[in-house]
C-alpha positions in Angstrom: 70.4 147.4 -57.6 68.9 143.8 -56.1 70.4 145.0 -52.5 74.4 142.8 -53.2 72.1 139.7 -54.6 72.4 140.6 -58.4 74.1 137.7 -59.1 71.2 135.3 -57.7 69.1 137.1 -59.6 70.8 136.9 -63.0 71.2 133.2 -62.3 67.0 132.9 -62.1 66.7 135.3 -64.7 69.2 132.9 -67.1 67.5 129.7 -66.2 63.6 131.4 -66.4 65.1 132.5 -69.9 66.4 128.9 -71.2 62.8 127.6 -69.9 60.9 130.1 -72.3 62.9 129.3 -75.2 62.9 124.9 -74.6 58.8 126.0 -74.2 58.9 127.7 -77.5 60.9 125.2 -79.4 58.6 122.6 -78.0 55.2 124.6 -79.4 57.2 125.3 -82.4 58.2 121.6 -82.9 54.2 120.0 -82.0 52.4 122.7 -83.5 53.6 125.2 -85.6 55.5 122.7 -87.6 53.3 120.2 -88.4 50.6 122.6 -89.4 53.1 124.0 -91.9 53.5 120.4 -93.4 49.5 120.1 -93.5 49.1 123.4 -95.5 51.8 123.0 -97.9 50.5 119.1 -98.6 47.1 121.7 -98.8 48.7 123.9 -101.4 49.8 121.1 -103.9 46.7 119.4 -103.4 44.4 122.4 -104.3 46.7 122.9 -107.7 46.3 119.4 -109.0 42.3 119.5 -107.9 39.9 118.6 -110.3 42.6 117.0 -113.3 40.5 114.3 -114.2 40.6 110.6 -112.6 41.8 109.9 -109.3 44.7 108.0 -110.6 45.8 110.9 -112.9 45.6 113.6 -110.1 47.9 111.2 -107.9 50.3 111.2 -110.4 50.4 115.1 -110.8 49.9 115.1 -107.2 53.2 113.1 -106.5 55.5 115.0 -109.6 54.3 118.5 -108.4 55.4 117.4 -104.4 58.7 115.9 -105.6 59.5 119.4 -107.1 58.4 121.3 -104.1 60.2 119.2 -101.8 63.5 119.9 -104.2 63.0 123.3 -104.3 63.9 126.4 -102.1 60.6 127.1 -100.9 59.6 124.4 -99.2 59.9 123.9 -95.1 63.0 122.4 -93.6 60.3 119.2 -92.4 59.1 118.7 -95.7 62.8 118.5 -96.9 63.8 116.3 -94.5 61.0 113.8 -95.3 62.6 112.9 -98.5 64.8 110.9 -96.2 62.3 109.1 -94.5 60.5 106.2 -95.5 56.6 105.7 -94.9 56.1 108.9 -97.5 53.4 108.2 -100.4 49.5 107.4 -100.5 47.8 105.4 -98.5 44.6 105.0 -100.1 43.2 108.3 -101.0 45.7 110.0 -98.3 49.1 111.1 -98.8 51.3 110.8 -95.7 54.5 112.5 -95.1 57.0 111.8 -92.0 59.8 113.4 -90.3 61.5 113.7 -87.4 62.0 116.7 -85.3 64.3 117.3 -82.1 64.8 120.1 -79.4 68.5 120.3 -77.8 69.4 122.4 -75.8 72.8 122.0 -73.1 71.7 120.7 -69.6 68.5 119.0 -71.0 68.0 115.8 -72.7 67.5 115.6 -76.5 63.7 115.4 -77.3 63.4 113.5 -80.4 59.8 112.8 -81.8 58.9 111.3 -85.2 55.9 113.7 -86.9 53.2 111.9 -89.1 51.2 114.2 -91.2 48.0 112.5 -93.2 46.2 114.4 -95.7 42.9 112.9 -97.8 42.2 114.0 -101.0 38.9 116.3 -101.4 36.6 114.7 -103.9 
């Protein structure tokens, strides 16, 4: 088939492979991730809109987020950001961190700590 080099060829074709899928997990893990975080934060925000005081809607704000994060339909990030410390407001902005890693054998571990700030619409 690739004239007695076939097994060159499936080596290239392994290693091209395992290259698309670090580059994946890397997009996954910068992008697609943290933009998941941002519109979940989004989705609480938008159901505790428009409660009354700023005060009261941080309060509602933080109980309807501690149920999300405890329950089944949350991301795996915003789980694992109940472990982290540097969660809460900051002002009018609630920030959430996690960490996030890509390993895969014959590469080094790619660890990165994520940061997501959302303000409050007023």
């Amino acid at each position: 088939m690739f004239s007695g080099r076939s097994g060159l060829y499936a080596f290239i074709l392994v290693v091209f492979l395992l290259i698309i899928s670090v580059v994946i997990k890397y997009v996954s893990m910068v992008t697609l991730t943290p933009a998941k975080v941002s519109s979940e934060l989004e989705e609480i925000f938008c159901s505790v809109e428009g409660i009354g005081t700023t005060e009261r809607v941080k309060v509602q704000f933080l109980i309807e987020w501690g149920e999300y994060r405890r329950s089944a339909e949350c991301s795996e990030a915003v789980s694992a950001s109940q472990t982290y410390s540097g969660n809460g407001f900051e002002g009018n902005s609630y920030i959430v961190t996690y960490a996030d890693s890509i390993e895969f054998p014959g590469f080094p571990t790619l660890h990165r700590e994520f940061r997501i700030e959302k303000p409050m619409r007023r």
